[in-house]
DRENVEXBA-495337 format. One record per atom (N, C-alpha, C): residue number from 1; atom name; x, y, z. Coordinates in Angstrom, 1 decimal. Example, Ala and Ser with C-alpha at 12.3 -4.5 7.8 and 13.67 -1.06 7.14 Angstrom:
<sites>
SITE   i at     px     py     pz
SITE   1  N   13.2   -5.7    7.8
SITE   1 CA   12.3   -4.5    7.8
SITE   1  C   13.2   -3.3    7.8
SITE   2  N   12.8   -2.2    7.1
SITE   2 CA   13.7   -1.1    7.1
SITE   2  C   12.9    0.0    7.9
</sites>
This chain:
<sites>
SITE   i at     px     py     pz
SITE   1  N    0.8   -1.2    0.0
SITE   1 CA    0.0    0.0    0.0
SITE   1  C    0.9    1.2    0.0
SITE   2  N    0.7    2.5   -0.3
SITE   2 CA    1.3    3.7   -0.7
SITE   2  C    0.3    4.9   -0.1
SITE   3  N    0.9    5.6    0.5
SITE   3 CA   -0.3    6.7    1.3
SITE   3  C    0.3    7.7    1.0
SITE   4  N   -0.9    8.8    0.6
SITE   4 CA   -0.1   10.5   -0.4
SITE   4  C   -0.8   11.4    0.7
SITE   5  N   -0.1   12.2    1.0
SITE   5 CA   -0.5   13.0    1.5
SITE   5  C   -0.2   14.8    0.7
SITE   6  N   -0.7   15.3    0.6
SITE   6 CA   -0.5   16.8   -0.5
SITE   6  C   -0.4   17.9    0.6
SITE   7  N   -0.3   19.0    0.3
SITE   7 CA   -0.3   20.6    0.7
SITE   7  C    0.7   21.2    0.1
SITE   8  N    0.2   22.4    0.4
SITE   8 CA    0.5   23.5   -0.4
SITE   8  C   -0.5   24.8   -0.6
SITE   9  N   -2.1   23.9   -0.9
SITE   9 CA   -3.0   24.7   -1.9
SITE   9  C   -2.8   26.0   -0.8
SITE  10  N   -3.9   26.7   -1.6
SITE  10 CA   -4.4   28.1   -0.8
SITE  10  C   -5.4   29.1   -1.9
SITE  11  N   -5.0   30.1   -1.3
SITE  11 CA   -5.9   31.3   -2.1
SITE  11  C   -5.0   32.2   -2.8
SITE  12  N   -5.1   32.7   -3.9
SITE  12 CA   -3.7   33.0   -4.9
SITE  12  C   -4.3   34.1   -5.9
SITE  13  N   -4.2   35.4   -6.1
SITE  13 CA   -4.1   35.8   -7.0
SITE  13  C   -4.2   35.9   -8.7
SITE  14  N   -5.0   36.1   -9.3
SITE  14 CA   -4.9   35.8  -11.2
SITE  14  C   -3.5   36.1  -11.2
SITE  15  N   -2.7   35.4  -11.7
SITE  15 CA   -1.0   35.4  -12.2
SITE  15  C    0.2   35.2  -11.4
SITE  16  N   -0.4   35.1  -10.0
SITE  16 CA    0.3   34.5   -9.2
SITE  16  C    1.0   32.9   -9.4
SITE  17  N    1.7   32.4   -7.7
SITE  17 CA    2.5   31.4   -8.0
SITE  17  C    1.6   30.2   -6.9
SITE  18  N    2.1   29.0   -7.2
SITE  18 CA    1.7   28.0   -5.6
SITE  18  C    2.4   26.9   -6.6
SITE  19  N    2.9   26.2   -5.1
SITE  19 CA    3.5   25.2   -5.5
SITE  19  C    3.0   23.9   -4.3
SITE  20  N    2.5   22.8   -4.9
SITE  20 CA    2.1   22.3   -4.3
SITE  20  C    2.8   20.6   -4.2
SITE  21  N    2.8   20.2   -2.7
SITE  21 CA    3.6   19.2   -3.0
SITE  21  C    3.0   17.5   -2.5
SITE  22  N    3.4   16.6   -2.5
SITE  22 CA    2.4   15.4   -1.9
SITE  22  C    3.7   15.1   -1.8
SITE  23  N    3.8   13.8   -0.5
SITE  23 CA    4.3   12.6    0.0
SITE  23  C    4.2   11.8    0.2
SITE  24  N    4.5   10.6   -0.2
SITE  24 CA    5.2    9.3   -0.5
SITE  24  C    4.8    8.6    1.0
SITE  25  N    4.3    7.9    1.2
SITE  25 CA    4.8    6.4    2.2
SITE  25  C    4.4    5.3    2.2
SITE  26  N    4.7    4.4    2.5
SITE  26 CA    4.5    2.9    2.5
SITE  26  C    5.4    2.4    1.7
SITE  27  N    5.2    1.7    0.9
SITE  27 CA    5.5    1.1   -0.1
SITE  27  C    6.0    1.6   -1.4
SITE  28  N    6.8    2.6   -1.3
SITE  28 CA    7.0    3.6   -2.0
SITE  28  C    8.0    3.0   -3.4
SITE  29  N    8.9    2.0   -3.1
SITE  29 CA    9.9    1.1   -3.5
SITE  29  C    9.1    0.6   -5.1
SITE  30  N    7.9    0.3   -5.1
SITE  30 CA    7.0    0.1   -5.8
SITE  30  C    6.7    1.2   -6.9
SITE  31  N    6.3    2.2   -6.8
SITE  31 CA    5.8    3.1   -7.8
SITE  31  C    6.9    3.6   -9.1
SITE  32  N    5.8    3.1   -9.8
SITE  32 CA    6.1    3.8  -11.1
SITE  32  C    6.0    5.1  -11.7
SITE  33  N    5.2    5.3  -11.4
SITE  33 CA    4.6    7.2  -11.7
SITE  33  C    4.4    7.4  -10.3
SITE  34  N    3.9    9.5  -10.4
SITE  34 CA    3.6    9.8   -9.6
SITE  34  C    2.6   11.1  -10.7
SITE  35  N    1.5   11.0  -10.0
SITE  35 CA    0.9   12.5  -10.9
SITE  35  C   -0.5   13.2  -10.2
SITE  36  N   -0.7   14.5  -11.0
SITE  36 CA   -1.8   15.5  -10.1
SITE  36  C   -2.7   15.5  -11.1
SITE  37  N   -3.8   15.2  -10.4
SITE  37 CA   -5.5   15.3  -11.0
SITE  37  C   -5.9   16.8  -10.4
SITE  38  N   -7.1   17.2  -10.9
SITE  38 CA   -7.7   18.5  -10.5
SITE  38  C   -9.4   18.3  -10.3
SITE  39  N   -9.9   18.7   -9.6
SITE  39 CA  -11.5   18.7   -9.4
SITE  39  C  -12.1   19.6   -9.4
SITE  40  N  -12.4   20.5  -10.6
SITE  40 CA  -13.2   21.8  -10.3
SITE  40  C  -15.1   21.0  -10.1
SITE  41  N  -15.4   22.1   -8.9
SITE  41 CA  -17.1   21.7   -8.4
SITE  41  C  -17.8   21.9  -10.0
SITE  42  N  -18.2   20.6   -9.7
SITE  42 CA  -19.6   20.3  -10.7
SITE  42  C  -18.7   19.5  -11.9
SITE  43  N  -17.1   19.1  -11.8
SITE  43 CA  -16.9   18.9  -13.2
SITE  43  C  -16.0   17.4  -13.0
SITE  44  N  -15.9   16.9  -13.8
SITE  44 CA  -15.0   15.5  -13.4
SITE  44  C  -13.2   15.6  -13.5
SITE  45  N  -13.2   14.7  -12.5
SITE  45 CA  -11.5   15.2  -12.5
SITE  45  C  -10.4   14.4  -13.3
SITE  46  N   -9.7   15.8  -13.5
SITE  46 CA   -8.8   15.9  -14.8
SITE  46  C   -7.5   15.6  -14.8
SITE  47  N   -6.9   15.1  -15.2
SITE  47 CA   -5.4   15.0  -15.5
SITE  47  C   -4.8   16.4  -15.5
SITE  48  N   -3.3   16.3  -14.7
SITE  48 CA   -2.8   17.6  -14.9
SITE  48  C   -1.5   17.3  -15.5
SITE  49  N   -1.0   16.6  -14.6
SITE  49 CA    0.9   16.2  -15.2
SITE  49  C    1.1   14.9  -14.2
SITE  50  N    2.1   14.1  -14.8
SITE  50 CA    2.4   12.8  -14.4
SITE  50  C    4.3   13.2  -14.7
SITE  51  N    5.0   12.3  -13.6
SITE  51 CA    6.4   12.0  -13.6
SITE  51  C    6.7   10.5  -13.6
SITE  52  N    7.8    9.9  -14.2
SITE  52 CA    8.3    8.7  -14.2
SITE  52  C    9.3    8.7  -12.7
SITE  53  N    8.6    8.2  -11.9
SITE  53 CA    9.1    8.1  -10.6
SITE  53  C   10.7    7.3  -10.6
SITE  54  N   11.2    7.0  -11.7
SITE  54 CA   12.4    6.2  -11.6
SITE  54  C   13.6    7.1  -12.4
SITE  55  N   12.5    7.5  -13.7
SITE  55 CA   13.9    8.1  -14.6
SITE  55  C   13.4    9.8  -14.9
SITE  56  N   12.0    9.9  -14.4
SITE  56 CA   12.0   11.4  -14.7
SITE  56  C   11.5   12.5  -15.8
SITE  57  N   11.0   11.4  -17.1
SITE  57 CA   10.3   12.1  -18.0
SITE  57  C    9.2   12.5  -17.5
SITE  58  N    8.2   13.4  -18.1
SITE  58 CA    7.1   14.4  -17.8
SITE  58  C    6.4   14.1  -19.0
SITE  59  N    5.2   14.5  -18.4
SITE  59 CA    3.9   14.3  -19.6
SITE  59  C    2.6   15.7  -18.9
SITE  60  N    2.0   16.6  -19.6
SITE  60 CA    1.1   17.0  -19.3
SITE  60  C    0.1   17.4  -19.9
SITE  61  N   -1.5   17.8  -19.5
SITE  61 CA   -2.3   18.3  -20.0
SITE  61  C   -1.9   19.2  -20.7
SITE  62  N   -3.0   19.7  -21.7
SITE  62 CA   -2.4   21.1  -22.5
SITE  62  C   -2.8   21.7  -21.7
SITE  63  N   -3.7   22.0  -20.6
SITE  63 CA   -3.8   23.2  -19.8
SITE  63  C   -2.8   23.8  -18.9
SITE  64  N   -1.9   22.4  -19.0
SITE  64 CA   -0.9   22.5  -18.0
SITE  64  C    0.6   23.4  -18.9
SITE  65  N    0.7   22.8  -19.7
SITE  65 CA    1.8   22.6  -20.6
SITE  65  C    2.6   24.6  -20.9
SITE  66  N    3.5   24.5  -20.2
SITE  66 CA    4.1   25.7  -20.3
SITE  66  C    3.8   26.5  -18.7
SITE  67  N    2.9   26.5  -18.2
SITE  67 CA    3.1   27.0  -16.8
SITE  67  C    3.1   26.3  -15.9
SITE  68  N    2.8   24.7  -15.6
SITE  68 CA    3.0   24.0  -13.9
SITE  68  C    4.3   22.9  -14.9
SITE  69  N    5.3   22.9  -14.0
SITE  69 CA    5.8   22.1  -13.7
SITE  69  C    5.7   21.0  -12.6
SITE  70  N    6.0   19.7  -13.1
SITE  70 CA    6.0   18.7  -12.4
SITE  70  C    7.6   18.2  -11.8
SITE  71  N    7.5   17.7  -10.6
SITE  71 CA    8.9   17.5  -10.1
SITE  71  C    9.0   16.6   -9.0
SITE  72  N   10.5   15.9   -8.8
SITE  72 CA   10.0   15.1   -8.1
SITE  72  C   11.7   14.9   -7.0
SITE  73  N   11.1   14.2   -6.1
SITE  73 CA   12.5   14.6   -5.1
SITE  73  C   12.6   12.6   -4.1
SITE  74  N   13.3   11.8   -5.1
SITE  74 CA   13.2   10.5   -4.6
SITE  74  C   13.9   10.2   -3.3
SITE  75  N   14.3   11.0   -2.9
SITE  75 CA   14.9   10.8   -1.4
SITE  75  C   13.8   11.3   -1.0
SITE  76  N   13.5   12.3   -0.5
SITE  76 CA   11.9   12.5   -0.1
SITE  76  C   10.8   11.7    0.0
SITE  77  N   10.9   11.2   -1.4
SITE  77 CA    9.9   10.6   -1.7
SITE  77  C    8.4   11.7   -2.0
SITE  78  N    8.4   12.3   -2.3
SITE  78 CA    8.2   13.8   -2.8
SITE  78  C    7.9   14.6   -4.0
SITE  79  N    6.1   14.7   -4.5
SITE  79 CA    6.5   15.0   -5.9
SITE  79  C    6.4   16.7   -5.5
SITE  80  N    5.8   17.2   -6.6
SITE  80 CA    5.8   18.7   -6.7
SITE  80  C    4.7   19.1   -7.4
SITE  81  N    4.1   20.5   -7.6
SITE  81 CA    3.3   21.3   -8.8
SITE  81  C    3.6   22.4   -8.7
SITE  82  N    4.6   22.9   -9.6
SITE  82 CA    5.0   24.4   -9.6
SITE  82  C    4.0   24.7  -10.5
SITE  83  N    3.0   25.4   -9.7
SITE  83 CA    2.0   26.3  -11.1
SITE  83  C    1.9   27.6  -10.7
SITE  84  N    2.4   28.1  -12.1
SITE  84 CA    2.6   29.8  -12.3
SITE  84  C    1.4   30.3  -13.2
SITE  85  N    1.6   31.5  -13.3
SITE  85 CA    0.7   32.0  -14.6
SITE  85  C   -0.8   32.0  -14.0
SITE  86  N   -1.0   31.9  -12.8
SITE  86 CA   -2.6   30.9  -12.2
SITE  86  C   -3.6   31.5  -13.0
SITE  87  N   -4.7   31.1  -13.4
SITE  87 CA   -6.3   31.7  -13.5
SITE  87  C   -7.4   31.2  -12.8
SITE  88  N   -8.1   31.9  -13.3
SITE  88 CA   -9.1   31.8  -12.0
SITE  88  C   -9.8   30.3  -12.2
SITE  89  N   -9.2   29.7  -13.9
SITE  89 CA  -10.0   28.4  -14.3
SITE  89  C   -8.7   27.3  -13.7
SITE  90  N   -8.4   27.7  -13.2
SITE  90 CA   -7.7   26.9  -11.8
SITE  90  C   -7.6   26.5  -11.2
SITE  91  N   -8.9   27.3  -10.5
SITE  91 CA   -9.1   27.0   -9.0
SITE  91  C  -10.0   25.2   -9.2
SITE  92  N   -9.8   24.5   -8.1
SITE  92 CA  -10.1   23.0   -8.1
SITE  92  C   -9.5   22.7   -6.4
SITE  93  N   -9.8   21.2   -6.8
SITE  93 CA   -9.0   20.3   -5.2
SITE  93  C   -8.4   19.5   -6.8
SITE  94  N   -6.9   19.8   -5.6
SITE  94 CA   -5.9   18.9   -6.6
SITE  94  C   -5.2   17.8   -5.9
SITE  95  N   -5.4   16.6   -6.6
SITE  95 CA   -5.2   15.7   -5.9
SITE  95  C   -3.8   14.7   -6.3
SITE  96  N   -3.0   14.6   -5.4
SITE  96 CA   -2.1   13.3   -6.0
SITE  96  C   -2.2   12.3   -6.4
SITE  97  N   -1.8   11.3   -7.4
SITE  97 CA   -2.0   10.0   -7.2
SITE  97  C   -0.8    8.9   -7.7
SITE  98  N   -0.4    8.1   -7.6
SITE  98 CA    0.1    6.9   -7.8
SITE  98  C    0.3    5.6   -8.2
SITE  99  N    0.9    5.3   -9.1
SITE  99 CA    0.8    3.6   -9.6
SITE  99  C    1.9    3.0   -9.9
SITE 100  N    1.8    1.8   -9.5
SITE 100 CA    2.8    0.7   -9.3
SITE 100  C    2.9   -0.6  -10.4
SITE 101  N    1.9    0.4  -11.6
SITE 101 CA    2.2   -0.2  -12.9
SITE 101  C    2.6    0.1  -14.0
SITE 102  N    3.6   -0.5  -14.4
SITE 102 CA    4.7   -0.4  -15.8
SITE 102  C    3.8   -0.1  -16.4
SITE 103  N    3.7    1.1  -17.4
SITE 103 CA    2.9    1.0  -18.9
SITE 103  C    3.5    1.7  -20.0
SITE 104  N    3.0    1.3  -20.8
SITE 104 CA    4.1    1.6  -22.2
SITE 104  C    4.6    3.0  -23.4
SITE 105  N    2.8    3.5  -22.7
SITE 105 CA    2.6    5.0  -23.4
SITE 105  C    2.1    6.0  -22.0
SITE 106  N    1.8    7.0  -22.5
SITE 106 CA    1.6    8.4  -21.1
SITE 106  C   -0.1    8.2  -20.8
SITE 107  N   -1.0    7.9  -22.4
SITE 107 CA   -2.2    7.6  -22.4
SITE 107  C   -2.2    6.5  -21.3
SITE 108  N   -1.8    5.5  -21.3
SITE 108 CA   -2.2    4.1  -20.2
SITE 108  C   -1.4    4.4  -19.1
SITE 109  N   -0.6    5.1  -18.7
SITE 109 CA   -0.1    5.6  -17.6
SITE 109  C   -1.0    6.6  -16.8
SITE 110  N   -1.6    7.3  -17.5
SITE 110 CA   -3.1    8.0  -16.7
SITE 110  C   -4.1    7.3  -16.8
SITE 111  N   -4.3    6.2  -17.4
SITE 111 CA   -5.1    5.6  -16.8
SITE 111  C   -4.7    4.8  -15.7
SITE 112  N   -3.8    4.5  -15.7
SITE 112 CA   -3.1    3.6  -14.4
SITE 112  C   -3.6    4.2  -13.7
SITE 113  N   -2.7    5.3  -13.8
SITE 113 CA   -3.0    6.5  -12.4
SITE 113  C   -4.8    7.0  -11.9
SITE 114  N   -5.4    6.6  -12.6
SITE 114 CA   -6.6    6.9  -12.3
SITE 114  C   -7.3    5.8  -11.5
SITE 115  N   -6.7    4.7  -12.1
SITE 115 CA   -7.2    3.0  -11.5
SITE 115  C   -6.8    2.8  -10.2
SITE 116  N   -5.2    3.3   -9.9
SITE 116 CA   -4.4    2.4   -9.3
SITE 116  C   -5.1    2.9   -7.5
SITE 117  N   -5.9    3.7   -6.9
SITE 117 CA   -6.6    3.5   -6.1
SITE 117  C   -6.0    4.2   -5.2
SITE 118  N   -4.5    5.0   -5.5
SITE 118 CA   -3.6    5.5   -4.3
SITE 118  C   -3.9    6.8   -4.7
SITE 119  N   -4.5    7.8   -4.1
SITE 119 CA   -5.4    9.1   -4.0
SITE 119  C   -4.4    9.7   -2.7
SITE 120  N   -4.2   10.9   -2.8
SITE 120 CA   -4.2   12.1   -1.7
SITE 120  C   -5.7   12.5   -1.4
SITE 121  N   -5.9   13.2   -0.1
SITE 121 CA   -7.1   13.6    0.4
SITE 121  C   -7.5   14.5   -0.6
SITE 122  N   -6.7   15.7   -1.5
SITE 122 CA   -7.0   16.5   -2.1
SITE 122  C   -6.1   18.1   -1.2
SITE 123  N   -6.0   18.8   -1.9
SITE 123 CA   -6.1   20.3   -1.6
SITE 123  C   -6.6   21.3   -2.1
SITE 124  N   -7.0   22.4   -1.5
SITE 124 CA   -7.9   23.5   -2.3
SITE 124  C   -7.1   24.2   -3.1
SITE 125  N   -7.4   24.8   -4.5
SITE 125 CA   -6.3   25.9   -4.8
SITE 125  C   -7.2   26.7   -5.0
SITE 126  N   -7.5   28.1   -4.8
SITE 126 CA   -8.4   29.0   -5.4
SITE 126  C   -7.6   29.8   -5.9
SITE 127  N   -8.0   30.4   -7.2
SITE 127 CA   -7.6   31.8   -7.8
SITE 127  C   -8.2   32.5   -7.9
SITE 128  N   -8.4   33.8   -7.6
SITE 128 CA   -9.1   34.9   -7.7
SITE 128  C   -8.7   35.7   -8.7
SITE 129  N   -9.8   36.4   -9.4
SITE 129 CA   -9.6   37.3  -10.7
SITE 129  C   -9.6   38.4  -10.4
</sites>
């Protein structure tokens, strides 16, 4: 088993910064990825960016692509969400998640990550316009 725990979120400004981070425990030895979902109210949640927990490539939504970076700290055990540029279509609970299965493209790797059952509680991010 693998337990995430996140923080960071808050309340942030249109163009401001937050970086948000989750943690690693249990069974950590095991994962393959590590990545952040988003939940804006009323809407289903989204992929934001995924990391190769071993070697480090990155994959992200186009919403993402150019302002959050994804990062990751294996001694920690520790990923990251540097998101810059914020809008107000931003604001969600963003949630971490993890999977402990090999897959061969970034498409089946979010779905892993969506299957694989290891969730953070979530965190708030609000942006204000």
């Amino acid at each position: 088993q693998v337990q995430l725990v996140e923080s960071g979120g808050g309340l942030v400004q249109a163009g401001g910064s937050l970086r948000l981070s989750c943690a690693a425990s249990g069974r950590t030895s095991g994962i393959n990825f590590m990545g952040w979902f988003r939940q804006a109210p009323g809407k289903e949640r989204e992929f934001v960016a995924v990391v190769d927990w071993q070697f480090g490539p990155m994959y992200y939504a186009d919403s993402a692509m150019g302002r959050f970076t994804i990062s990751r700290d294996n001694a920690k055990n520790t990923v990251y969400l540097t998101m810059n540029s914020l809008k107000p279509e931003d604001t969600a609970v963003y949630y971490c998640a993890a999977s402990t299965t090999p897959r061969s493209n970034w498409s089946l790797v979010v779905t892993a990550l969506r299957e694989s059952g290891y969730w953070g509680q979530g965190t708030q991010v609000t942006v204000s316009s």
